[in-house]
N, C-alpha and C positions, 0 to 999 in steps of 0.2 A: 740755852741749848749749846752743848758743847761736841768735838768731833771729838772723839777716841784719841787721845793724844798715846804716841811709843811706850812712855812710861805708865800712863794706866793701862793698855795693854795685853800688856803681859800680865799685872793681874785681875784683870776680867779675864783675859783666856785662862788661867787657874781655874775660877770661879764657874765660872761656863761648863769648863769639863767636868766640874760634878754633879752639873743639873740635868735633870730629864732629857731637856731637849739637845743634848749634848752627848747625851750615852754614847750613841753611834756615831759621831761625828769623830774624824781624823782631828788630828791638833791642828794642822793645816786647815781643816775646814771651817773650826774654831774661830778660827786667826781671817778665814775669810767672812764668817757670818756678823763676827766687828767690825769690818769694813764696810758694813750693811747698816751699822748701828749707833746712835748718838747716846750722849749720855747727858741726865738731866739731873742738875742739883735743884732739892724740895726742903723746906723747911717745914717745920709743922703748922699744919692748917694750909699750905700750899693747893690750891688747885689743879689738878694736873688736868683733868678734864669735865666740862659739865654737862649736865639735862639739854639736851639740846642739838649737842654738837652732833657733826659728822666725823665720825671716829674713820680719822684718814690716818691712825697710827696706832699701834698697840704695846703694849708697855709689859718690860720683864724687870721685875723687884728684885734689886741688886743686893739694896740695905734699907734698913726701918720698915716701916709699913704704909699700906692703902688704903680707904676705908672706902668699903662702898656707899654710896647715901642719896637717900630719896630725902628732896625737901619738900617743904609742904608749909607754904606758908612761913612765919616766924620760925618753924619746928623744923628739924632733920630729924632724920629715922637712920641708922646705920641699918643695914643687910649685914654686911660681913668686913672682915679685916685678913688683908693679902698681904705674909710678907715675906721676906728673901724668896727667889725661886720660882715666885707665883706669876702668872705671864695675867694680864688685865685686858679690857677693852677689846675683846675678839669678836663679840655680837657684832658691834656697829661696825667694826672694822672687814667685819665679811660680807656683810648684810648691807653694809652702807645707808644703814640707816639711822636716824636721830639716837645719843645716847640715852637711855633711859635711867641711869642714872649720874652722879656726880663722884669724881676719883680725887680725892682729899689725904695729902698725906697723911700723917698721923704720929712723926715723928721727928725730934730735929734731924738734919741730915740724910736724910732719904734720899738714897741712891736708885735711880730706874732708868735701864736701856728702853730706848724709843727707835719701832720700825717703822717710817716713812710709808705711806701706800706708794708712795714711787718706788721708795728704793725695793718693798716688796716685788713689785713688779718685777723689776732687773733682776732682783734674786731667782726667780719663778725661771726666766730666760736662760740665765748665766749660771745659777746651781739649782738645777731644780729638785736635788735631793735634799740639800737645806730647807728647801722651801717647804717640803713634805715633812720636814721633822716639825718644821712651825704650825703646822695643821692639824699634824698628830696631837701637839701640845696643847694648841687651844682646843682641840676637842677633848682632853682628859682634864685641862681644867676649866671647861664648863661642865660636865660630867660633878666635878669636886662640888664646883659652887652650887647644884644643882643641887644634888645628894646634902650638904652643909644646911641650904635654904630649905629644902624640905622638912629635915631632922628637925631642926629648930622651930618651923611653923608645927610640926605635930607633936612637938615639946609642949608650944606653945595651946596648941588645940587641945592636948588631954590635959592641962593646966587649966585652962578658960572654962571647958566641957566638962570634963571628968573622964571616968573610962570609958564607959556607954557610948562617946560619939562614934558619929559614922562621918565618914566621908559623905560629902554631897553628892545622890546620884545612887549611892550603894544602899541597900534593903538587908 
């Protein structure tokens, strides 16, 4: 884990200002939501978080990608793949409850900002409108992942079934 040094910066604040959660934010505001924020070098196969943990931090995909994955014994199962732009870990990190899955990079050089549940905190206190653009965000991309995982399983179900299935429950 590394602090946001002057010279990267400036460009994460570039980068920042073209993402969602940044629309509304002043450059200044920018410039204070990395002051909130570490940055974390991943290589591929890196673990960034696992089955288990208390997601005391939520991660926004700078560079490369995230995989999301259920193991299962000997076996993993990927769910989905997060990259540039995509903010991670918002379930356990609102909920405070065990991650239910594991955050695996999935590329050399994976670049991902990391928000502290402390420093959230402070944020929430000291800019509470940043803090709302961060809630906005993880609810549009659990929203994505939601919509993503669904598609897929009923990809997957009129593949397995055919077209005739029903959903369980419906007549």
């Amino acid at each position: 884990m590394v602090m946001i040094q002057l010279a990267q910066q400036a460009e994460l604040a570039q980068f920042m200002s073209h993402q969602y959660l940044c629309e509304s934010l002043t450059v200044a505001e920018v410039n204070t939501l990395l002051q909130y924020l570490s940055v974390l070098h991943l290589d591929d196969g890196d673990i960034v978080s696992d089955v288990g943990d208390i997601g005391d931090e939520l991660y926004f995909v700078v560079k490369g990608e995230i995989a999301l994955i259920i193991p299962d014994g000997p076996n993993e199962y990927e769910i989905v793949r997060s990259g540039v732009g995509e903010m991670l870990g918002m379930m356990s990190f609102f909920d405070k409850h065990a991650r239910s899955v594991r955050l695996v990079a999935k590329a050399a050089d994976t670049q991902v900002l990391k928000l502290s549940r402390a420093m959230y905190k402070r944020m929430k206190v000291e800019h509470p409108y940043i803090a709302i653009n961060i809630v906005e965000q993880a609810i549009l991309s659990l929203d994505k992942l939601f919509r993503s995982v669904s598609r897929d399983y009923a990809q997957f179900s009129h593949y397995l079934y055919g077209g005739g299935a029903k959903i369980q429950g419906q007549r």
